[in-house]
Structure formats: C-alpha cells, structure tokens
C-alpha positions in Angstrom: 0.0 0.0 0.0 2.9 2.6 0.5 4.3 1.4 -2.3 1.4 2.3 -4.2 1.0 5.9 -2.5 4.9 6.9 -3.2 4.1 5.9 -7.0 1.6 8.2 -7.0 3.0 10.7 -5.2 5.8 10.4 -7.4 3.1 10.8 -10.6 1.9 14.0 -9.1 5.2 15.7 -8.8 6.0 15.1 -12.1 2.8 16.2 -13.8 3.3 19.7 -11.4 7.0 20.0 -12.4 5.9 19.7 -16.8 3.6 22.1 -16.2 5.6 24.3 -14.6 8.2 23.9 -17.1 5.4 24.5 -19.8 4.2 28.0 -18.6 7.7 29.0 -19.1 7.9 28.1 -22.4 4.7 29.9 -23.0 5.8 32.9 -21.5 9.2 32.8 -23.5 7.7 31.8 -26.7 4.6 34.0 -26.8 2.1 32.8 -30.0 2.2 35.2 -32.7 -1.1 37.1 -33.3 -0.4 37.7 -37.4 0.8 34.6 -38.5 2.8 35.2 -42.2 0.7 33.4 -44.7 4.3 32.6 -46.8 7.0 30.6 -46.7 8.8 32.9 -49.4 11.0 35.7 -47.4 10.9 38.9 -48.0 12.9 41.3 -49.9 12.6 45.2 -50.0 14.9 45.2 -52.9 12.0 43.1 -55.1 9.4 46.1 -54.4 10.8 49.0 -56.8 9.5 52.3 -54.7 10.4 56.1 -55.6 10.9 55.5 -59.0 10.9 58.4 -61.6 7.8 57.2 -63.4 7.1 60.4 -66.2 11.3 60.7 -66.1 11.0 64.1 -65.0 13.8 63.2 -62.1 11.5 63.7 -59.5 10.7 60.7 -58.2 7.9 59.1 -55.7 8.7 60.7 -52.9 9.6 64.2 -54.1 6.4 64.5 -56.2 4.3 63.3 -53.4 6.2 65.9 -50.7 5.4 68.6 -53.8 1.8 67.7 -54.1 1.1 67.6 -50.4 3.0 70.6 -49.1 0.9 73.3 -47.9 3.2 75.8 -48.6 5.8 76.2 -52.0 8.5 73.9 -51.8 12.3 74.3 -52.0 14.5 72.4 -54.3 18.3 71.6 -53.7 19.1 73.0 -56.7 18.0 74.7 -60.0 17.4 71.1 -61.4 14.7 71.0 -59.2 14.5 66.7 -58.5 15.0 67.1 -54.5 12.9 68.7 -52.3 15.0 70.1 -49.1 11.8 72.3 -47.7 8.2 73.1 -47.3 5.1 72.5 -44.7 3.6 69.4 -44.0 1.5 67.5 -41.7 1.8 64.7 -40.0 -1.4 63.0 -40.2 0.0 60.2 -37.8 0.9 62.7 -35.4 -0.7 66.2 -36.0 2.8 67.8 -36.0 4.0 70.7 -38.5 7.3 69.5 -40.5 9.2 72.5 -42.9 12.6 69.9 -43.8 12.1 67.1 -46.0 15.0 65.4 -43.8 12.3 64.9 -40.8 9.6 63.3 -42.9 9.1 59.8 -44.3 6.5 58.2 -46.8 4.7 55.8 -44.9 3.3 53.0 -47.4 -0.5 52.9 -45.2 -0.6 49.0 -45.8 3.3 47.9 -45.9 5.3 46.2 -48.3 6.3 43.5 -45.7 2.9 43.1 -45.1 1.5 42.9 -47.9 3.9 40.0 -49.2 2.9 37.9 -46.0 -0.8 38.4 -47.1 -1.0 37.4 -50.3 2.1 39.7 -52.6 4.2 37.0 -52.8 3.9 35.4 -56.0 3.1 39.3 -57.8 5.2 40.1 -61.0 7.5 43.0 -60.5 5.4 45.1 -62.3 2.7 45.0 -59.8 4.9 45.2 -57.1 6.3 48.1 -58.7 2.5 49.7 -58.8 1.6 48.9 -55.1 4.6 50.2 -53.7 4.4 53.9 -55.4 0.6 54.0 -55.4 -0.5 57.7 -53.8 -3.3 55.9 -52.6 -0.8 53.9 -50.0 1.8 56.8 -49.4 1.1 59.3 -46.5 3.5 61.6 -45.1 4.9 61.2 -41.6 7.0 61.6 -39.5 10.1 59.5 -39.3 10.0 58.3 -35.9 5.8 57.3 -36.3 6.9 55.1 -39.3 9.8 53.3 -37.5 7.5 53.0 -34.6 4.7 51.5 -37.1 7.4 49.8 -39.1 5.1 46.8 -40.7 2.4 45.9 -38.0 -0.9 46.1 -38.8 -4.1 48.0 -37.6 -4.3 45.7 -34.5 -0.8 45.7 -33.5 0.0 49.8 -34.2 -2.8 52.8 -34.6 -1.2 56.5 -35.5 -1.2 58.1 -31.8 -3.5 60.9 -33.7 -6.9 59.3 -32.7 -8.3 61.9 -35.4 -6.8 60.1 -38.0 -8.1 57.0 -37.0 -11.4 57.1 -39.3 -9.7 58.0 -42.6 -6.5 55.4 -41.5 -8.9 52.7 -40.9 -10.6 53.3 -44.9 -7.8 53.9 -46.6 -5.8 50.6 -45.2 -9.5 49.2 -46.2 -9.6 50.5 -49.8 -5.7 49.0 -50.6 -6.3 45.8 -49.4 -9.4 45.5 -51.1 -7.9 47.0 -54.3 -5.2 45.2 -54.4 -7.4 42.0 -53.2 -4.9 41.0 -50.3 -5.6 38.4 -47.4 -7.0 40.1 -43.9 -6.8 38.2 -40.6 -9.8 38.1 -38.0 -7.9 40.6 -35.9 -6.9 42.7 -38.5 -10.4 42.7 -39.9 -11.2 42.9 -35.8 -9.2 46.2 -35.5 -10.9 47.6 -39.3 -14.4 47.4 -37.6 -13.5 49.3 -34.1 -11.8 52.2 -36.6 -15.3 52.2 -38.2 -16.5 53.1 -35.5 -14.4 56.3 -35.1 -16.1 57.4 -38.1 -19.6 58.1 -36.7 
C-alpha cells in the first residue's frame, strides 16, 4: 500500500514539475497574433518604390512631398528633383514639418505586409505599382513610421486618434484594391476604426 501511494506521489510531482516547465515556455515563446501566410522571405529590394515614373527626375517621394505641401516647396538645386523644404502635416501625429529630412512616406498597408498576405507570387510590375501608389503613401513623420514599421491595424494605430477614421478606410480600400488576405484581428481592429467614423 505505501508502495502504491509513493508511485503516486511520485506521478503527481512530475505532472506539477511539466507544467511548470510548460508556462515557461509559453511565457518565453509567446504565439504570434499575425501569422505570415508565406514561406517565401521577403525582400525590400523586389518592391521598386520612388521610382521616376514620367522621367521628370523627381521621383515618388519628391512629387508626393510637392503635391502635399501646404506651402511652396524648396528644391536643392536649380534642377529642381530634390525637395529640401516646405510645410507638411503629420497625419500620424498632428505635427507641423518644414525639412524634408524629418519626414518619411509611410506605405499605409506595408510592403512587408502585404507580401505575407498574399504579394508574394506578384510580378514586378505590380509590385512596382503597389509600392508607389499615392493611394498607399502618406506623409509622416520619421520616428511614427519606424515605430509602425510593418504591424498592422491591430498591432500599431497613428497616436493621432483623429486620424483614426480615414486610416482605418484607406488601409480598407488597398487591401481590397489590391485583393490582399486580412486576418480576423486585422479585420477585428478595421471594424473598431469604423466606429471612429460616426
């Protein structure tokens, strides 16, 4: 009989001690809550962005800085490809930028994400097209689009909770346009930025 009750004393301990051991893997190995839908890694140097589309010399970036500056632009020189100043908003942030040096073009829906749902196997033309689409570019500043880097809507929102609506539609309208993959929580995170819109 005490053999019997040390066996399963024994049986005990052990079933505590592996589940002990497994909460810590848990805790160390956290699930991820955007599972990439590819195998394929990705590559910025497959997504041609600020290319000089009407060879003009301007490319992406500069004509989008042009077209949104509230104010006239500066040029580095009479040639007139580089903008160095102007005004622009942040929309991420609600801050007022006059150097071209503190502002990035955010791609709304990135190109890292967009190649884990559903890009990968695009030609290079049409990777070329999504990735210097005005419809996906925004100006920002440089530290909100490292901070954003490629998370989606339900891992990152633009601090500016005014932009929240017209974030929410506009990452709507790419990946429907360019008829990309959405998780739940993604789509989760679209319908709470809905209601920002009412």
């Amino acid at each position: 009989m005490r053999n019997v009750f040390l066996f399963l004393l024994l049986i005990a301990t052990l079933v505590m001690l592996h589940g002990c051991a497994t909460d810590k893997q848990i805790g160390r190995h956290p699930p991820k809550v955007d599972t990439p839908l590819t195998s394929k890694p990705y590559n910025r140097k497959d997504w041609p962005h600020w290319i000089d589309a009407d060879g003009d010399c301007q490319n992406t970036r500069q004509e989008l800085l042009i077209a949104t500056s509230t104010a006239p632009v500066k040029f580095k020189d009479s040639r007139r490809c580089t903008v160095i100043a102007g005004k622009w908003f942040g929309v991420y942030t609600g801050k007022i930028f006059t150097q071209a040096s503190d502002v990035d073009i955010d791609h709304i829906v990135p190109l890292a994400h967009a190649h884990r749902h559903g890009a990968d196997s695009w030609t290079k033309k049409r990777r070329r097209a999504f990735a210097n689409d005005f419809d996906n570019l925004v100006v920002v500043s440089d530290k909100a689009n490292h901070a954003k880097s490629d998370k989606a809507p339900h891992e990152w929102l633009p601090p500016r909770k005014a932009y929240w609506c017209e974030y929410g539609k506009r990452w709507k309208h790419i990946k429907h346009k360019y008829q990309l993959i959405s998780t739940q929580q993604e789509q989760a995170a679209l319908n709470s930025l809905a209601k920002t819109c009412r």
